[in-house]
SEKE-372675 format. One line per 2 residues: their letters; for each residue x, z, y of C-alpha. Coordinates in Angstrom, 3 decimals. Each point is the difference from the previous one (the first is absolute). Layout:
SEKE-372675
A> X/Z/Y ~ ...
END
This chain:
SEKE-372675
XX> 4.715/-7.472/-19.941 ~ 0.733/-3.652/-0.640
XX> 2.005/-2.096/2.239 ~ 1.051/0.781/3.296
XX> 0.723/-1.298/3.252 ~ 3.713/-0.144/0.153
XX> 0.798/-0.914/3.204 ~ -2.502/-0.589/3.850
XX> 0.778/-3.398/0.108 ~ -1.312/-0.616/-3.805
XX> -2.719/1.998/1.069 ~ -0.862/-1.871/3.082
XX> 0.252/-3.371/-2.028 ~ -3.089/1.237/-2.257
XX> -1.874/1.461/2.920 ~ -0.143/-3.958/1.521
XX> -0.732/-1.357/-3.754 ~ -3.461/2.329/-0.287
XX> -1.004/-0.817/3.954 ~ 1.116/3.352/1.094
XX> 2.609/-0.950/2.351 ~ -0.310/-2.017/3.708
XX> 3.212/-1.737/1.185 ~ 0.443/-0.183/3.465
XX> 2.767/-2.801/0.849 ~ -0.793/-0.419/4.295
XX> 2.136/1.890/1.757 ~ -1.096/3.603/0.301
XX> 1.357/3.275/2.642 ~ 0.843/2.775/-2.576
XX> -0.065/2.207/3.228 ~ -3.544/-1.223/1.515
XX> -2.047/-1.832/-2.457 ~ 1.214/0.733/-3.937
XX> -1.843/3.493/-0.330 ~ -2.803/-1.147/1.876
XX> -0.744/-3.059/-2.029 ~ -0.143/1.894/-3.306
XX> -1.941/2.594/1.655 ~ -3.167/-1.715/0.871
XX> -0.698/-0.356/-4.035 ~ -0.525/3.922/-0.077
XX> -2.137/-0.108/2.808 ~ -1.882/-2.976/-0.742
XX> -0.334/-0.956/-3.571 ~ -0.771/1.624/-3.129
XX> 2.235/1.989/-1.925 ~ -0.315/-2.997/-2.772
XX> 1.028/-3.079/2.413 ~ 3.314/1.692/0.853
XX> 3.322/-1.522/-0.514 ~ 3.715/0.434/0.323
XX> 1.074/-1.861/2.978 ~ 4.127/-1.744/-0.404
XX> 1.567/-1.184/3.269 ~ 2.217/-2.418/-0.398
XX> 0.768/-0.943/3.436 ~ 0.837/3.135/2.137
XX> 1.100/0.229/3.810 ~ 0.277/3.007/2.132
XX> -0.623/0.799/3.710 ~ 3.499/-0.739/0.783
XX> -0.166/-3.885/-1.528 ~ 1.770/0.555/-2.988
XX> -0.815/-1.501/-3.353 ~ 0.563/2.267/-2.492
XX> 0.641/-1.820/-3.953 ~ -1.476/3.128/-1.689
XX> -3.506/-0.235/-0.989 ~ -2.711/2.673/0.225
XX> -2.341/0.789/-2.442 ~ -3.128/2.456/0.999
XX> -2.612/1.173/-1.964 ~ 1.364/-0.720/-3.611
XX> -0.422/3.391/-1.353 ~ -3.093/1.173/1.204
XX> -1.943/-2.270/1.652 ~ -3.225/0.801/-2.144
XX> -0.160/1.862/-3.065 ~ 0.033/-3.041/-2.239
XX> 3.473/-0.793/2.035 ~ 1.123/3.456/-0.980
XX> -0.981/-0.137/-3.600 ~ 2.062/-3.408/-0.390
XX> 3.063/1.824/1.248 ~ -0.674/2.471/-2.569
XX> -0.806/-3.106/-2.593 ~ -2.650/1.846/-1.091
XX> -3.902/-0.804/-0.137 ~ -1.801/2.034/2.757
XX> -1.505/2.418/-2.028 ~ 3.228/0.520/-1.629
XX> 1.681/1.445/3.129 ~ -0.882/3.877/-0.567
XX> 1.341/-0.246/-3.393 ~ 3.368/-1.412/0.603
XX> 0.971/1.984/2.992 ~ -1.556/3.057/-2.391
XX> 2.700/-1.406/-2.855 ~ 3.070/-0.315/3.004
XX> -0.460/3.546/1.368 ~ -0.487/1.784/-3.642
XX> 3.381/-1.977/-1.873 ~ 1.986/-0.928/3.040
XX> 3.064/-2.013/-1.563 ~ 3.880/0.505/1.434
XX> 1.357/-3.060/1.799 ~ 2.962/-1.931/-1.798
XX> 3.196/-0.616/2.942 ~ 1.429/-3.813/0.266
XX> 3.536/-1.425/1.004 ~ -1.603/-2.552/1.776
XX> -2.910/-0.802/2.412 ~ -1.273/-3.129/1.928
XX> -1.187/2.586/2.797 ~ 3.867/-0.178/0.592
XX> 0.621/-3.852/0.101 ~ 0.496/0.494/3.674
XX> 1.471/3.138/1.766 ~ 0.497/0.688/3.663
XX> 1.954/2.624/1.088 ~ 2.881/0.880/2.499
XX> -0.275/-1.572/3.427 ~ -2.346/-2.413/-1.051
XX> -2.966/2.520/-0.123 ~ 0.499/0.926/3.680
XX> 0.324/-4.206/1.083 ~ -3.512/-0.947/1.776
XX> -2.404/-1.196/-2.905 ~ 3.218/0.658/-2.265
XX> -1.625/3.572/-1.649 ~ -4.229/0.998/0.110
XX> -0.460/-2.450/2.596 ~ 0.798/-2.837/-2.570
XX> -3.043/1.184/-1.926 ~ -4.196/-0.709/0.927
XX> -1.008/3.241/0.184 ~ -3.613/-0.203/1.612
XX> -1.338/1.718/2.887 ~ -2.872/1.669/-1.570
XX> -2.643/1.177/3.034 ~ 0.974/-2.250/2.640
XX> -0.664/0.658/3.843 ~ 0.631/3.972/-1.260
XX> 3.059/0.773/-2.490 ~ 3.317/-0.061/1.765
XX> 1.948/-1.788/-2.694 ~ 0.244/-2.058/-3.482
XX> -0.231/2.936/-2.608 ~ 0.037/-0.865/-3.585
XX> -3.321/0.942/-2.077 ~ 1.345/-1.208/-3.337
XX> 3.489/2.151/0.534 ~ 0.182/2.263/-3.326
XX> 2.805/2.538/0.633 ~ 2.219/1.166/-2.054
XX> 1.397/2.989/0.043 ~ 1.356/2.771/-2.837
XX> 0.316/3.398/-0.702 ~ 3.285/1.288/0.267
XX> -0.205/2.775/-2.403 ~ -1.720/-2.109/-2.789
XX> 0.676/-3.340/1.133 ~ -3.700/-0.957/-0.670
XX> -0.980/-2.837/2.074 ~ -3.235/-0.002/2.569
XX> -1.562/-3.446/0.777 ~ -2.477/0.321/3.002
XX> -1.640/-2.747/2.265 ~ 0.554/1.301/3.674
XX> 0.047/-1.983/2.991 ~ 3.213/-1.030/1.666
XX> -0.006/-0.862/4.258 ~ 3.088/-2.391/0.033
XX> 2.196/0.927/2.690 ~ 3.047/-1.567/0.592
XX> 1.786/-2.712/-2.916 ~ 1.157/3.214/-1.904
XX> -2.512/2.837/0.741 ~ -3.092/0.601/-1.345
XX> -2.443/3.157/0.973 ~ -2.235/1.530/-2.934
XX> -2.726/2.418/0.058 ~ -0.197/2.372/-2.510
XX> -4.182/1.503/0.537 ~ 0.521/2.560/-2.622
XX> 2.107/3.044/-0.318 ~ 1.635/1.596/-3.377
XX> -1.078/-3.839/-1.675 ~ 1.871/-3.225/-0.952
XX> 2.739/-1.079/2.256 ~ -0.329/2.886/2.632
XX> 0.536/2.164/-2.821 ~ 2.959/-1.371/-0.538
XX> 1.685/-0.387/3.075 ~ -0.930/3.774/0.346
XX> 1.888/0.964/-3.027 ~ 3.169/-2.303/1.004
XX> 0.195/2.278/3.173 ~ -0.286/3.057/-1.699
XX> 2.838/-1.117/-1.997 ~ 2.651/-0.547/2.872
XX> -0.154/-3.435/-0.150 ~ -0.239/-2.004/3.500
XX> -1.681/-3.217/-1.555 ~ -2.888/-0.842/-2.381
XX> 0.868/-3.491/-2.361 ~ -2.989/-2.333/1.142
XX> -1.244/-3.446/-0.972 ~ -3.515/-2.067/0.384
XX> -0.970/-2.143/-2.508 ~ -2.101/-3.308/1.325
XX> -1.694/-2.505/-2.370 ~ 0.065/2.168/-3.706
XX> -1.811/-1.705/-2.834 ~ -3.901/1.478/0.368
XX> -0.086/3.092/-2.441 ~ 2.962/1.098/1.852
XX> -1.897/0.209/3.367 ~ -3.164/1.411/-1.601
XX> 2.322/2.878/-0.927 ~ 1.414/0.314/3.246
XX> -3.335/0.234/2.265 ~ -1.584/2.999/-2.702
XX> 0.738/3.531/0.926 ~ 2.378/1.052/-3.041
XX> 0.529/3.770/-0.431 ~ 3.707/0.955/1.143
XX> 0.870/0.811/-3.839 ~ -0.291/-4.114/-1.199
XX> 1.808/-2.826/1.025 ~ -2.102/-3.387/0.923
XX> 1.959/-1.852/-1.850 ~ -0.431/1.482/-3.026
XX> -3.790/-0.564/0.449 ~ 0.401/-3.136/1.336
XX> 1.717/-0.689/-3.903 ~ -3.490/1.556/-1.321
XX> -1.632/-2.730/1.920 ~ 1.356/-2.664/-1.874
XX> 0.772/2.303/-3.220 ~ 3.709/-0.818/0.397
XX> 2.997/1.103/2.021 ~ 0.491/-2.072/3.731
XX> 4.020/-0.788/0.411 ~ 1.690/1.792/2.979
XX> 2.999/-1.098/1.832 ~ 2.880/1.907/1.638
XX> -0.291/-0.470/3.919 ~ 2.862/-1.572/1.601
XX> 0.903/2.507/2.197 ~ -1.744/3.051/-0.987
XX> -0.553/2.240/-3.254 ~ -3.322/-0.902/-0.377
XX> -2.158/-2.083/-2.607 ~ -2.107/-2.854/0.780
XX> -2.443/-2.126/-1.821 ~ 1.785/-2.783/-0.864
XX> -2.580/-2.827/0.481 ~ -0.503/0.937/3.600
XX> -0.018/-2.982/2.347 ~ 1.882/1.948/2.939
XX> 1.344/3.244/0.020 ~ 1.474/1.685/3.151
XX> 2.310/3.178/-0.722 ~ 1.355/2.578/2.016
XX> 0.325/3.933/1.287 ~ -2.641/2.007/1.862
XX> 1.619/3.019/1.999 ~ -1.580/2.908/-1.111
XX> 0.904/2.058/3.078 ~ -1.202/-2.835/3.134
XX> -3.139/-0.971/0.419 ~ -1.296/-2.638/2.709
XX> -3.609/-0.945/1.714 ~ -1.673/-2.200/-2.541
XX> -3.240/-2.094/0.668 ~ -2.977/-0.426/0.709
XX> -1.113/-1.969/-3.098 ~ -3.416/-0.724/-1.312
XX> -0.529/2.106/-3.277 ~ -2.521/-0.155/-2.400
XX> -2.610/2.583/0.998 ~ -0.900/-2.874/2.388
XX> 1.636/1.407/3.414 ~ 3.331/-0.569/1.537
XX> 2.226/2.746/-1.180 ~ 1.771/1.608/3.786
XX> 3.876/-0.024/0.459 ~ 2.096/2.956/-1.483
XX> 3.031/0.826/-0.996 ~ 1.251/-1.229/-3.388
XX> 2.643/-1.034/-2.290 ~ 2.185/-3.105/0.099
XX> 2.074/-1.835/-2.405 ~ 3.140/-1.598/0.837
XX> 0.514/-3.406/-2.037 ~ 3.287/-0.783/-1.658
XX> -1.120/-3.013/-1.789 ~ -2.863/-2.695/-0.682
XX> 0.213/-1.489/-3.627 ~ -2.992/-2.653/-0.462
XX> -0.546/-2.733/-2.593 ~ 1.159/-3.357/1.245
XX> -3.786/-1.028/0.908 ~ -1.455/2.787/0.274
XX> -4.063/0.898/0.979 ~ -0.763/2.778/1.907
XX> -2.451/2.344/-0.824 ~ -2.594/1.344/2.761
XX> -2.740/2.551/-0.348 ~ -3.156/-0.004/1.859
XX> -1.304/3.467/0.939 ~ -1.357/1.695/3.104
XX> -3.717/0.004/0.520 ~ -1.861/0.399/-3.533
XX> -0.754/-2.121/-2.164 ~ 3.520/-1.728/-0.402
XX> 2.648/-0.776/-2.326 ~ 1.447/3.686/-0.078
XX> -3.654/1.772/-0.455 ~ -0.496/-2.230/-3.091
XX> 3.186/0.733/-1.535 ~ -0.373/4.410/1.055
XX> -3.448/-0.444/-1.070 ~ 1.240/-1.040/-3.525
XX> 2.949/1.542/-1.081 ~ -1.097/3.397/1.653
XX> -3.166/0.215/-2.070 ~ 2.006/-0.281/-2.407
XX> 2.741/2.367/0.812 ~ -2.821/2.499/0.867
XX> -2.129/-0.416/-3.483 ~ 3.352/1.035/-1.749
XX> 1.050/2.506/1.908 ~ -3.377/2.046/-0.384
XX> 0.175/-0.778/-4.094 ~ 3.247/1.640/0.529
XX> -1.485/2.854/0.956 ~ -2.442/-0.111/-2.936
XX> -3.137/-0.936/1.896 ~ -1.433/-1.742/-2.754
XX> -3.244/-0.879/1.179 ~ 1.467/-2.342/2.871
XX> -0.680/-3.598/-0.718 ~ 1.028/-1.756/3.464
XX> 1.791/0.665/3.448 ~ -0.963/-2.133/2.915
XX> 1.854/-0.145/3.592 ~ -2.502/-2.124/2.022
XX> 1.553/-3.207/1.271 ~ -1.872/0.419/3.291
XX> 1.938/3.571/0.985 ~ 3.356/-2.237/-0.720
XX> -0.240/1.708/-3.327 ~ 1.340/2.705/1.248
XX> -2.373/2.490/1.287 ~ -3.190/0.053/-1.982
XX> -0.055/0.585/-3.363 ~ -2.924/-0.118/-2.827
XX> 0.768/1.868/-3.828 ~ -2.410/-0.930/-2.847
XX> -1.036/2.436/-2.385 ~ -1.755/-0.281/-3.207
XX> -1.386/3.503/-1.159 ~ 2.280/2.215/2.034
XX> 0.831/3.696/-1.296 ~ 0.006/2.502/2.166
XX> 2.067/-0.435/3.260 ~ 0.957/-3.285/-1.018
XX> -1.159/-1.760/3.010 ~ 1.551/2.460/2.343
XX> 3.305/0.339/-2.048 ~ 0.409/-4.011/0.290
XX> -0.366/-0.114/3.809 ~ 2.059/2.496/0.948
XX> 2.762/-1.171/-2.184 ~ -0.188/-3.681/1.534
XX> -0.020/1.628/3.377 ~ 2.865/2.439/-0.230
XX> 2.137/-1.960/-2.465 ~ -0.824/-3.866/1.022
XX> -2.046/-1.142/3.011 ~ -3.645/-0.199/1.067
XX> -1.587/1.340/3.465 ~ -3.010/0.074/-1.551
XX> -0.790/0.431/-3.846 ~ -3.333/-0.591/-1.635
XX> -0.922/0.958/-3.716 ~ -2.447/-1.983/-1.283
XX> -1.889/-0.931/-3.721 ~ 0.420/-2.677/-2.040
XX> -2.806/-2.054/1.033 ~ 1.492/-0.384/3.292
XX> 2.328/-3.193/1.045 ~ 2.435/1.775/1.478
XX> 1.117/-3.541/1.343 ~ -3.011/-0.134/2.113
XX> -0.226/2.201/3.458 ~ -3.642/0.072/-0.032
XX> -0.799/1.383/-3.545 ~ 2.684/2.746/1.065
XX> -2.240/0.517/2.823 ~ -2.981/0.379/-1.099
XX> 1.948/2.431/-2.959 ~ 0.939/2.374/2.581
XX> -3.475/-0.308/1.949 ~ -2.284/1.376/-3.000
XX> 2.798/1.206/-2.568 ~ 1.854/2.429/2.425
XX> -1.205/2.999/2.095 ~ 2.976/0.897/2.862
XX> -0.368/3.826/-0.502 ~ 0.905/-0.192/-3.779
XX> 1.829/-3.588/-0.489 ~ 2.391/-0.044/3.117
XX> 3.659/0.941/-0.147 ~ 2.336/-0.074/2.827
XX> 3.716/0.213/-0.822 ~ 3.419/-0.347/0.930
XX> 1.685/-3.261/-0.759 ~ 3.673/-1.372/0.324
XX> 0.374/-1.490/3.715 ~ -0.840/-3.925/0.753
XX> 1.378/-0.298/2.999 ~ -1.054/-3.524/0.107
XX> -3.673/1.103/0.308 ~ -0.482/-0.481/3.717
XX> -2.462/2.795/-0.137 ~ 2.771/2.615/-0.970
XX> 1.686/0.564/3.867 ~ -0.350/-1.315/3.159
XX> 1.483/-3.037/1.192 ~ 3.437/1.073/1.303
XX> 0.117/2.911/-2.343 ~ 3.087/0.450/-3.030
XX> -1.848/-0.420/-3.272 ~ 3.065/1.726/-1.518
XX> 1.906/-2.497/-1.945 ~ 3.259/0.780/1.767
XX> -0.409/3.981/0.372 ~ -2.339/2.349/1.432
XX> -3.147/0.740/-1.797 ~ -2.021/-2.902/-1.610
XX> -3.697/-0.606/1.561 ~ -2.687/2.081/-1.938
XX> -1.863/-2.356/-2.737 ~ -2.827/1.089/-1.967
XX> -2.247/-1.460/-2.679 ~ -3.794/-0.030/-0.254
XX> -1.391/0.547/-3.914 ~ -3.140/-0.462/-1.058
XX> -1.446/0.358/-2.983 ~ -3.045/-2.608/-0.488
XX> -0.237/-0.191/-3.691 ~ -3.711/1.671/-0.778
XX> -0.363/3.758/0.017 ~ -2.346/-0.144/-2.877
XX> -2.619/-3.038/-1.910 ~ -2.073/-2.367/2.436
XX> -2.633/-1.974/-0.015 ~ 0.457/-4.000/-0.832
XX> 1.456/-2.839/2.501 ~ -3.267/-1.143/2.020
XX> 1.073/-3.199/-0.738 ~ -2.192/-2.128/-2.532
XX> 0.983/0.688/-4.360 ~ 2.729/-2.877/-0.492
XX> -2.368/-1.901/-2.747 ~ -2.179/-0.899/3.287
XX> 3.231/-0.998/2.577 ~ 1.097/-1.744/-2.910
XX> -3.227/-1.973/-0.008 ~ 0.204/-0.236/3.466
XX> 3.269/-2.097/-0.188 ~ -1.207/-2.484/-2.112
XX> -3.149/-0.850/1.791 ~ 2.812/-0.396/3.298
XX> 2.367/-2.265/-1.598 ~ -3.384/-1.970/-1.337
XX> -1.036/-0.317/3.641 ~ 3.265/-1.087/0.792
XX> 0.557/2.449/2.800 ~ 3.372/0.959/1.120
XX> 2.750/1.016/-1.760 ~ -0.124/4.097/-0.244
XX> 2.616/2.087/0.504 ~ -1.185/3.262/-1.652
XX> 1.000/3.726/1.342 ~ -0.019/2.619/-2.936
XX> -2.289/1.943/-0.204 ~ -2.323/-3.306/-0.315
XX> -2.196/2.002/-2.574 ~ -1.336/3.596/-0.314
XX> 0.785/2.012/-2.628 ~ -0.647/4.114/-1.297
XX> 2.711/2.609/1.495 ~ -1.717/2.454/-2.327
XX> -2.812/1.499/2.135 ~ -2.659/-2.253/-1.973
XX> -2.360/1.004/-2.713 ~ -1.823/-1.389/-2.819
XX> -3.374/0.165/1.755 ~ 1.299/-1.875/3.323
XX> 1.579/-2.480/-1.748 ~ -4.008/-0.973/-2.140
XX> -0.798/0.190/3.178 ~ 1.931/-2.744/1.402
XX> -0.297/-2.394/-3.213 ~ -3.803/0.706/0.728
XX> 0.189/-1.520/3.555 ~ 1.858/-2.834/-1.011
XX> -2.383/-0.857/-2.801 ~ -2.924/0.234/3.195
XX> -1.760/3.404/-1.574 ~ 0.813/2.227/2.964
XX> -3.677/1.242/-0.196 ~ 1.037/1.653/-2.838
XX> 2.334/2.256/1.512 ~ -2.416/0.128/3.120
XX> -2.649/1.604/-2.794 ~ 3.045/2.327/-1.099
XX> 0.629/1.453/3.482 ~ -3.433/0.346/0.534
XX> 0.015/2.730/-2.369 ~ 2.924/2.170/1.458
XX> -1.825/0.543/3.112 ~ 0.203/3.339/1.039
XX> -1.110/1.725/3.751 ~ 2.190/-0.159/2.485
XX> 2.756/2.496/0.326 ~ -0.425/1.638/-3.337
XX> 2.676/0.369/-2.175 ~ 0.457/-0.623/-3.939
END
C-alpha cells in the first residue's frame, strides 16, 4: 500500500472532508441516548447513507460533563467507511488484507509515545471519576446491559513462553474506577489462551492492557480472528506494508501501539473469576450473566486530548458485522489456500448471521472432495454454524442466490454433513438460560456445524432467465423511457451451465427471429405412440 492513516484523529479529520462524518455538538447521554442515535442509521437507512457519528458534547446520567469526545461508527459504518480506513478503493479490500495476512511485517519498539502524555496511576485511579469513570465509555443496549463496557477495547496480552503478543477486541463491563470484567467466548484461542498458559506456569497474574482509539489498520487487525501462531500486529504492519511502532507500558511488560489515543493497563488474576454481564453481543441477543475474568488497572496513560473510540455491535447489521464480515473472509480464503484448496475463489460470512454463523465457499471447477474438504476445515478450524459450498456463478454476498443454490443444487441425503465444531457459547441456542456454557470449567455446551454441499452434482440446463444480448436491450429501452433507476440482482441474464446442445440453442435463435413454425414442423416428425420407447 500507499499512505496510511497514522493516527484516529487524522483519520476522523478526512472522514468529515469526504461527507462521511456527522458532528453532534448538543449535549448528548452517553448512557441513554449515544448508542441509540447511531443506531437508527442501521435500521433505517441504506448501507450507502451511513456515517460516523463524533460527539463532542457528552453528559452522563449522573450530570457530569465529560471533555472526552466519542467517535462511533468511523471504522465500519458501511463498507465504503471501511475501505477508507483501509485507504484502499473498495474493490481493493480482498487484495490488501490477502497481501497483510501472506507477508505480515514485525513491529519496530519506540522510546516515546503521545498515548503516554498523561498517566494516572496510584490513588488517583481509585478517586470518583479519577480512573475509568473519567472516560465516555457508552452504554451500548440501554434499558438491558448492566453497565458501560468498552466495544473498541483491544487487549493485549502475551505469551509467556514466546513473548508473542495477542491483540483481540473483547468487551470490557466497567466496574469500579480500577476494575474491568472481560469475557473471553472462546477456549484454547487468543487471550484465554493465554491466561491459561500463565496458570499452568505458577504464575498468580496475567500482564493485561486495552488499547482504545488505535489508528484504523490497527483495529481492522484486532476484530479478525488471527490463528494463535501470528501476532496482529505483525499483520496489522502488512496492512500498511510497513512496521506500526510499539511502546513499553508504564506499568506492565507489555507492548502497545504507540499512536493509540488511550490505553488502560493492568493484571487479570488468572485464578478468580467474578459474575460478568449481561451485555448485548453481536449475534443480535443479550448475552446472560456468567462468571468471567477481571482486570485490575494500575494505570491510565491517554494523549492530552484524546477521542475515544466506540464500536457499534449487537443486533446485525452493525459496525462489528461489517468489520467480521471483512477481515474474516479474508482470514478464511487464506486459510483454505493454506491447505491447498486451489479451486476456492471466495469465503463469505453473511452479515445478517452477525457474520458469524453462516458461511458461503465459492468454487470454480472443484476436484474431488473439494467442496466437502473446505467446509469442514472452516468449521473445525475457524467458525461457521452453517457452511454452504457453492459455484462460481453464485454471489456469495447475496442470501437469496445461496438459497436458491441449496434448493436445486443440493439433495440432503448426499450433500448434508453434520459435525462437531469448537463451542460458541455465545450462541444462545447452545444451553439453557441458567446453564454453564463452560468458559470457567466443566464441560463446554455441545456445538455442531451443518455442511452442505450445493455446488452442481453434474452439467445443467441454462438460467431461465432471458440470453444477456436481450436484458441488455432491455436496459436501454428503460433508461430511454426514463423509468427508475435499476438496481440489478445477478443473475440479471441467463446463461448455459453445460446441459445445452447445438440443436436447442437453433432452436432458440429460431424463435427469436419469429420462425417457431419451423421447429413446430420439426417436432411434428418425432411423433411416436404413446408409451413406446426408442
Amino acid at each position: 500500500m500507499g499512505s496510511y492513516w497514522h493516527t484516529l484523529r487524522e483519520y476522523i479529520e478526512a472522514l468529515d472532508k469526504v461527507g462521511k462524518l456527522q458532528r453532534v455538538t448538543t449535549p448528548i447521554n452517553k448512557d441513554t441516548e449515544l448508542h441509540p442515535l447511531v443506531r437508527l442509521q442501521f435500521r433505517g437507512l441504506q448501507e450507502s447513507q451511513r456515517k460516523a457519528f463524533l460527539f463532542e458534547n457528552i453528559i452522563d446520567s449522573m450530570g457530569r460533563k465529560h471533555d472526552i469526545p466519542v467517535i462511533v461508527g468511523a471504522l465500519a459504518g458501511s463498507a465504503d467507511i471501511y475501505a477508507m480506513g483501509m485507504r484502499c478503493d473498495l474493490a481493493d479490500i480482498e487484495k490488501v488484507w490477502k497481501k497483510a495476512l501472506t507477508n505480515p511485517i514485525e513491529p519496530k519498539i519506540v522510546a516515546k509515545a503521545d498515548c503516554q502524555e498523561i498517566v494516572i496511576t496510584g490513588d488517583e485511579l481509585k478517586q470518583p471519576g479519577g480512573g475509568l469513570g473519567r472516560l465516555p465509555i457508552p452504554i451500548s443496549t440501554p434499558g438491558f446491559d448492566n453497565a458501560p463496557y468498552t466495544t473498541a477495547g483491544h487487549w493485549i496480552t502475551k505469551d509467556p513462553d514466546n513473548g508473542m503478543h495477542n491483540m483481540g477486541n473483547y468487551r470490557g463491563q466497567v466496574k469500579a474506577e480500577d476494575r474491568i470484567g472481560v469475557l473471553l467466548g472462546r477456549l484454547n484461542w487468543g487471550m484465554r489462551y493465554h491466561i491459561d498458559k500463565w496458570r499452568e506456569k505458577g504464575e498468580k497474574y496475567t500482564p493485561a492492557a486495552i488499547v482504545i482509539g488505535a489508528p484504523p489498520h490497527v483495529t481492522y487487525a484486532a476484530v479478525t480472528r488471527i490463528p494463535n501462531d501470528q501476532c496482529e500486529y505483525d499483520v496489522a504492519g502488512g496492512l500498511i506494508g510497513q512496521p506500526i511502532d510499539l511502546v513499553k507500558c508504564v506499568t506492565q511488560d507489555l507492548l502497545v501501539p504507540a499512536d493509540s489515543e488511550i490505553v488502560i493497563e493492568g493484571r487479570v488474576p488468572n485464578d478468580l473469576v467474578e459474575m460478568e454481564g449481561a451485555f448485548g453481543e453481536f449475534p443480535g441477543y443479550m448475552a446472560q450473566r456468567d462468571y468471567a475474568f477481571f482486570m485490575e488497572v494500575t494505570a491510565i496513560t491517554m494523549r492530552k486530548k484524546p477521542i475515544y473510540l466506540s464500536i457499534l455491535s449487537q443486533m446485525p447489521p452493525s459496525e462489528s458485522s461489517k468489520m467480521r464480515n471483512i477481515g474474516r473472509a479474508a482470514a478464511g480464503l487464506r486459510m483454505l489456500k493454506a491447505a491447498g484448496i486451489e479451486s476456492v475463489v471466495q469465503v463469505e460470512y453473511l452479515e445478517s448471521s452477525g457474520s458469524n454463523a453462516i458461511a458461503a465457499v465459492k468454487l470454480k471447477e472443484p476436484k474431488g472432495d473439494d467442496a466437502k474438504k473446505a467446509l469442514r476445515i472452516l468449521a473445525e478450524k475457524f467458525m461457521g454454524k452453517m457452511l454452504v459450498a457453492v459455484d462460481d456463478d453464485i454471489d456469495v454476498k447475496d442470501a437469496d442466490n445461496i438459497l436458491w443454490a441449496i434448493a436445486y443444487r443440493a439433495q440432503p441425503f448426499r450433500d448434508v454433513e453434520v459435525v462437531e465444531a469448537p463451542s460458541f457459547p455465545l450462541d444462545p441456542a447452545a444451553v439453557p438460560p441458567g446453564e454453564t456454557r463452560g468458559l470457567m470449567g466443566g464441560k463446554p455446551p455441545r456445538s455442531t456445524a451443518v455442511l452442505i454441499d450445493a455446488t452442481r452434482p453434474w452439467p445443467y440446463p441454462p438460467l431461465s432467465l432471458p440470453k444477456k444480448e436481450f436484458m441488455d436491450r432491455a436496459i436501454e429501452i428503460w433508461r430511454d423511457l426514463q423509468l427508475p433507476p435499476l438496481t440489478l440482482k445477478p443473475p440479471y441474464f441467463g446463461y448455459s451451465l453445460g446441459d445445452w446442445t447445438e440443436e436447442e440453442d437453433k432452436e432458440a435463435v429460431l424463435a427469436t427471429q419469429g420462425r417457431h413454425y419451423e421447429t413446430g414442423e420439426k417436432q411434428a416428425k418425432s411423433r411416436k405412440p404413446f408409451g413406446a420407447t426408442d
